[in-house]
C-alpha positions in Angstrom: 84.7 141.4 81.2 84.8 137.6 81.4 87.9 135.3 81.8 87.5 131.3 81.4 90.1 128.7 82.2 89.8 124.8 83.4 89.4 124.7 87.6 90.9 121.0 87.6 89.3 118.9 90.6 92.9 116.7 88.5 92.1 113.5 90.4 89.0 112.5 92.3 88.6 109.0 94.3 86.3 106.3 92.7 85.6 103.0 93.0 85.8 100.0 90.7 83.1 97.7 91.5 83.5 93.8 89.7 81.0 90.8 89.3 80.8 89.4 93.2 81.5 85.7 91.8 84.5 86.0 89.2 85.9 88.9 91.0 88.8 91.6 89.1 90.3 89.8 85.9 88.4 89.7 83.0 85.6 92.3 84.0 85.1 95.7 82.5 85.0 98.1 85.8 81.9 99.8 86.6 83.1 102.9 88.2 81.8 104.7 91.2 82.9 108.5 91.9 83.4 108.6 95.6 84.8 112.2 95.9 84.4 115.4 94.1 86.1 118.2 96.3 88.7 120.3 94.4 92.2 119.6 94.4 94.4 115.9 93.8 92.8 112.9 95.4 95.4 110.3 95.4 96.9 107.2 97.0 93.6 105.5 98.6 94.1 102.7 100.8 91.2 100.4 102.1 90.8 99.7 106.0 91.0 96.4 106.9 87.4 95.9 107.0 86.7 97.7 104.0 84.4 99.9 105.2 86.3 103.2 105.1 89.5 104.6 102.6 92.5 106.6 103.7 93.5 108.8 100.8 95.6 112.0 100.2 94.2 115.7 99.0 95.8 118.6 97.9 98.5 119.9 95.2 101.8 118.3 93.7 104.5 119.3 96.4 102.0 119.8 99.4 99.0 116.8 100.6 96.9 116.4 103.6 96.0 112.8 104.7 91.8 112.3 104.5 89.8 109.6 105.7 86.3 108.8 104.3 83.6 106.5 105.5 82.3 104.5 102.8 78.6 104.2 104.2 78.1 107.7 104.9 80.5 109.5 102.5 82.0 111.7 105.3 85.3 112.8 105.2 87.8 113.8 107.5 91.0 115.6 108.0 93.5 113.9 109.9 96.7 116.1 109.6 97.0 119.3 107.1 99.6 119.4 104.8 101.9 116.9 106.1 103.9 115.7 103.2 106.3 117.8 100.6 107.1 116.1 97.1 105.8 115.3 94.0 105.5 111.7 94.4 102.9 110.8 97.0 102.5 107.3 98.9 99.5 105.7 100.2 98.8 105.4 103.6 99.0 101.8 105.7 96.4 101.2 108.2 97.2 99.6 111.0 95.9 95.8 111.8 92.7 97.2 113.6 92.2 99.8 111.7 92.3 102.4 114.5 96.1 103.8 113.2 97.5 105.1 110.0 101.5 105.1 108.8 102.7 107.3 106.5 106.2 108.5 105.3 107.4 111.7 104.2 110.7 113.8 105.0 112.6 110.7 105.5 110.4 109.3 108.6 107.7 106.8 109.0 104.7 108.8 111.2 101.3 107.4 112.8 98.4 109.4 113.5 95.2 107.9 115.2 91.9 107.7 112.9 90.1 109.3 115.5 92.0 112.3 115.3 95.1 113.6 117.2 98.8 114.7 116.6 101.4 112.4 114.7 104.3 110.8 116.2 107.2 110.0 114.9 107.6 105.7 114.3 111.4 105.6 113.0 113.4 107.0 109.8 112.9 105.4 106.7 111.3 106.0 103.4 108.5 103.7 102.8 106.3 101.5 105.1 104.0 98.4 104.8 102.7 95.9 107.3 102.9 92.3 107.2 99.0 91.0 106.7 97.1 89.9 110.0 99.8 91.1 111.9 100.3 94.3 114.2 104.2 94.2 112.7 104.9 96.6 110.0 108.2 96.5 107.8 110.0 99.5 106.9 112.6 100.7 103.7 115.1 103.3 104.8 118.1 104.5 103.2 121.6 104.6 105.0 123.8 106.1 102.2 123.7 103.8 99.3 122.1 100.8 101.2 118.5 99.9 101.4 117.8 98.7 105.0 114.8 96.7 106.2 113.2 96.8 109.7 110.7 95.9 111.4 108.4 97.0 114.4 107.0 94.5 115.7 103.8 96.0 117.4 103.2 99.7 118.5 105.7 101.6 120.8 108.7 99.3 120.0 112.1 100.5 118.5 112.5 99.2 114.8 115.0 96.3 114.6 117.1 95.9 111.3 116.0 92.4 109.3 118.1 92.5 105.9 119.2 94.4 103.1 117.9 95.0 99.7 120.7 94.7 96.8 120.6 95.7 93.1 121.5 97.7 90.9 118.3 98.8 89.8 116.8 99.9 93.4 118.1 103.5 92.3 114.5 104.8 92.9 111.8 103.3 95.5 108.6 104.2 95.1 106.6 101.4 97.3 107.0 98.4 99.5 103.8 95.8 100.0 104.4 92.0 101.5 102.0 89.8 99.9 98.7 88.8 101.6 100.5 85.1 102.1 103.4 86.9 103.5 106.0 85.3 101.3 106.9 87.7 99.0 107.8 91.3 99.0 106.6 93.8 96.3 109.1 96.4 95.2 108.3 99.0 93.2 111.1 100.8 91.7 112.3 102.3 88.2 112.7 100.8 85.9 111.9 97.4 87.2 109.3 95.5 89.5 111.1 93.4 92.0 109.7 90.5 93.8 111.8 89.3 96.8 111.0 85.8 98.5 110.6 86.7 102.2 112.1 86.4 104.3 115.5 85.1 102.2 115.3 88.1 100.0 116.1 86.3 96.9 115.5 89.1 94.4 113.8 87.9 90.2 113.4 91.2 88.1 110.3 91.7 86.2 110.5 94.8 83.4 107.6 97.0 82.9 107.5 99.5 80.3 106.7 102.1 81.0 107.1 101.9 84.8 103.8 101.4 86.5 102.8 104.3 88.8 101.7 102.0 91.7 101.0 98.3 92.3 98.6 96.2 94.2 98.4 92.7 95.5 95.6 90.3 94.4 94.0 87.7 96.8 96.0 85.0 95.2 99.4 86.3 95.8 100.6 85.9 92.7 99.2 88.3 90.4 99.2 92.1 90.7 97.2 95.3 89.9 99.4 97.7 87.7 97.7 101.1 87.0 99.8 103.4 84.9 98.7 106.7 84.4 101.0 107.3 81.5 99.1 104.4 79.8 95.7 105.5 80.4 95.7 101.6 81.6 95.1 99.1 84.2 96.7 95.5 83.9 96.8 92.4 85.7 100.5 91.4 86.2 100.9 87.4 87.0 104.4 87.7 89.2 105.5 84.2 88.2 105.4 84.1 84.3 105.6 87.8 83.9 102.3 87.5 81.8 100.2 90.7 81.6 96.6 91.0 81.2 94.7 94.2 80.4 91.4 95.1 82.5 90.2 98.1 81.7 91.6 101.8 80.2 91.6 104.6 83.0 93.9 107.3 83.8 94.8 105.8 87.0 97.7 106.8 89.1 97.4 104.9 92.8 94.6 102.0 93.0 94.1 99.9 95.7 92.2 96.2 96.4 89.3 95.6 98.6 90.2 92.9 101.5 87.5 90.8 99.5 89.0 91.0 96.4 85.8 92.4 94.9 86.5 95.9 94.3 89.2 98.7 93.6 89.8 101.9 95.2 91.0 104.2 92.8 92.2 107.9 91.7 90.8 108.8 88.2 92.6 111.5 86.6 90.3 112.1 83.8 87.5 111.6 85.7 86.5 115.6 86.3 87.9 119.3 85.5 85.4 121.8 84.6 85.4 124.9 83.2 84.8 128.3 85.6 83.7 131.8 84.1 85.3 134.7 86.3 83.9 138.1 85.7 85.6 141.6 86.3 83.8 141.8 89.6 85.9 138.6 90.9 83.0 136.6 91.0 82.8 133.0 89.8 80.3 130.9 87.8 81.0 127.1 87.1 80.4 126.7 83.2 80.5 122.4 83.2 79.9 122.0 86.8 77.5 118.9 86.3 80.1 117.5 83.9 82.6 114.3 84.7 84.6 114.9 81.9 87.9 116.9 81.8 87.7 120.2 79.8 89.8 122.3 78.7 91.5 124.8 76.1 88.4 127.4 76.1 87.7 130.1 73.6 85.1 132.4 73.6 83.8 133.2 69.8 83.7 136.8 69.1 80.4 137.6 70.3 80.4 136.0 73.7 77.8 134.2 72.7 79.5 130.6 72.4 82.5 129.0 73.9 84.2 126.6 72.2 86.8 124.0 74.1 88.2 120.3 74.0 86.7 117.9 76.3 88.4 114.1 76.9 85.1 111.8 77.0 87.3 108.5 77.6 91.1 107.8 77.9 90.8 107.2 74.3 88.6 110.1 72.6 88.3 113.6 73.1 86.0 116.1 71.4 85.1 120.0 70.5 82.5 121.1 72.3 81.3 123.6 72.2 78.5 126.3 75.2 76.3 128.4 74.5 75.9 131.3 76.8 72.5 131.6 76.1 70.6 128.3 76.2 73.0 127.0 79.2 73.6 123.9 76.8 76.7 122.1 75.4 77.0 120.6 71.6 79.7 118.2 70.3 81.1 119.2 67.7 83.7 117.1 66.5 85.0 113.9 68.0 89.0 113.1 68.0 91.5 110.8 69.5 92.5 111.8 72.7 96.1 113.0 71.6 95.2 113.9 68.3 94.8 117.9 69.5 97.5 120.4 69.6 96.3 123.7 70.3 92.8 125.2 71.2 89.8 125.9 69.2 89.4 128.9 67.4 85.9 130.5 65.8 85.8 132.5 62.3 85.4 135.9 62.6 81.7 135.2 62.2 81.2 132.7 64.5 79.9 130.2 61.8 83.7 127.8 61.7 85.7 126.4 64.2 89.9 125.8 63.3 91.5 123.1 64.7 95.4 122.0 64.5 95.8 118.1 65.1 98.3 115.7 64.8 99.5 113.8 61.4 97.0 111.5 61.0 94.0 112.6 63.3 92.1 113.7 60.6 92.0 110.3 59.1 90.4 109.0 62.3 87.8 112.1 62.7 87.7 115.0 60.2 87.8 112.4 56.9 84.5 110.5 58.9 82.3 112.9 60.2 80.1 115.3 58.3 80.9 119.0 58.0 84.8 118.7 58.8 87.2 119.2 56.2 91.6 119.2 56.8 92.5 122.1 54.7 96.4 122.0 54.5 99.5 120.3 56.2 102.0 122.2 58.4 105.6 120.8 59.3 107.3 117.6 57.9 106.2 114.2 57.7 109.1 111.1 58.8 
């Protein structure tokens, strides 16, 4: 007896690598997988000097803080399972890059790169540090106020600078000063905020939907927005509120090169293959060399073939389908990537393939490709 289901790696690290003259906007990314170990990779963060990425692995609800050297590809762990919550933040490096911040539980801790135990910094909620500068600036809550402080160099008590105020600030995902260090990055629901610092003046700019992470460009004006829910990344300019988009990726956290040249990312449709457990527990990887996510398998009635849905960009999906046999995979059909509801299932004789999709899928990929008929309508139509 077999059983099949999707083994999601969910989100491995890659990079976005851009022309070395024109730099991020206007460039299609070339992408670079940098990880492929099971589990979420999230949140990266470049070191100052580029050369290595601080990033989080593990499951929704529990993450351990990694760091990988870029040249080599090694990866560490620096602290197991150190964060609870859905939502989780990317790591600040310190200004030499021997020292990493993070919050979780309500307190801002610091671990050394080389390895070690965290310590405690000071409550609060979110943490950034102010470029070329040792200081870092923390968000805490105290009730319904949002408090600033900062610590001004390592081993020195926080000291309270200012308040944020709005009405919107209901939800705080991340804090980032500006590489100029003149404005202040809020990332909250449902609005980016931009504060002047350090007078706090506050301007508003609406996103829709709400961008799952934000980055600062070079030029301190514009910002990366990668939005997950989107299956986009755009280039926001923080003065006219102007948006440009770069490229489509299911990207949750992204973060900029100090040279402006490339982009740390977490691709969520990068990989999930398919794994084949028999009755004897043991485990065979049936897409293992794949980067595409798969999913929704169903063996046909012989064994012989296994038929599943497989998203080959943020925009398109398709039925593939494996044979047992030859160890090869066929496409089958090609569809939007939202346009399928429920799995794939064979005829009785192995020789069809059913498929349930969305009002209006069929126009874009049954009614154009050979051998694929829509055979009835199920529902209402608005």
């Amino acid at each position: 007896t077999n059983w099949l289901w999707p083994a999601t790696a969910a989100a491995a690290i890659a990079f976005a690598i851009f022309a070395p003259k024109e730099g991020i906007r206007g460039h299609k990314l070339k992408i670079e997988r940098i990880t492929s170990e099971r589990g979420q990779h999230t949140a990266p963060s470049f070191s100052p000097d580029g050369k290595s990425i601080a990033y989080l692995k593990g499951n929704a609800g529990m993450y351990s803080l990694m760091m990988r050297v870029l040249d080599t590809g090694k990866s560490s762990v620096l602290t197991e399972n150190f964060t609870r919550g859905l939502i989780p933040y990317p790591p600040t490096w310190s200004a030499d890059g021997t020292r990493l911040y993070f919050a979780t539980s309500g307190k801002i801790w610091q671990i050394a790169v080389s390895g070690g135990t965290a310590s405690q910094v000071a409550p609060g909620s979110a943490v950034c540090r102010f470029p070329g500068s040792e200081a870092i600036l923390i968000l805490r809550f105290d009730g319904d106020r949002r408090i600033l402080s900062i610590v001004d160099r390592p081993g020195v008590p926080p000291r309270d600078v200012g308040e944020l105020k709005g009405d919107s600030l209901n939800r705080l995902d991340k804090i980032s000063i500006s590489p100029d260090g003149k404005k202040l990055l809020v990332l909250g629901r449902p609005n980016l905020s931009i504060f002047d610092w350090p007078s706090l003046a506050r301007r508003d700019i609406p996103v829709d939907p709400p961008p799952s992470s934000a980055a600062w460009l070079a030029d301190s004006r514009h910002i990366l927005l990668p939005n997950v829910l989107r299956n986009a990344m755009i280039i926001l300019d923080s003065e006219s509120g102007d948006s440009r988009f770069i490229d489509a990726h299911a990207v949750y956290s992204a973060d900029i090169s100090p040279d402006g040249r490339r982009i740390v990312m977490d691709d969520w449709l990068i990989d999930s293959d398919l794994v084949e457990f028999s009755s004897n527990g043991k485990m065979r990887e049936v897409t293992a060399g794949s980067l595409f996510l798969e999913q929704s398998p169903r063996w046909s009635n012989d064994g012989r073939f296994l038929a599943f849905r497989r998203y080959v960009s943020s925009s398109e999906s398709e039925i593939a389908v494996f044979d047992r046999k030859t160890q090869t995979i066929s496409p089958v059909v090609r569809l939007p990537a939202l346009g399928t509801v429920v799995s794939p299932i064979f005829s009785p004789d192995g020789k069809r393939i059913a498929l349930l999709v969305t009002l209006g899928a069929e126009k874009e990929a049954g009614a154009t490709q050979p051998g694929v008929r829509m055979i009835g309508e199920i529902g209402e139509k608005n």
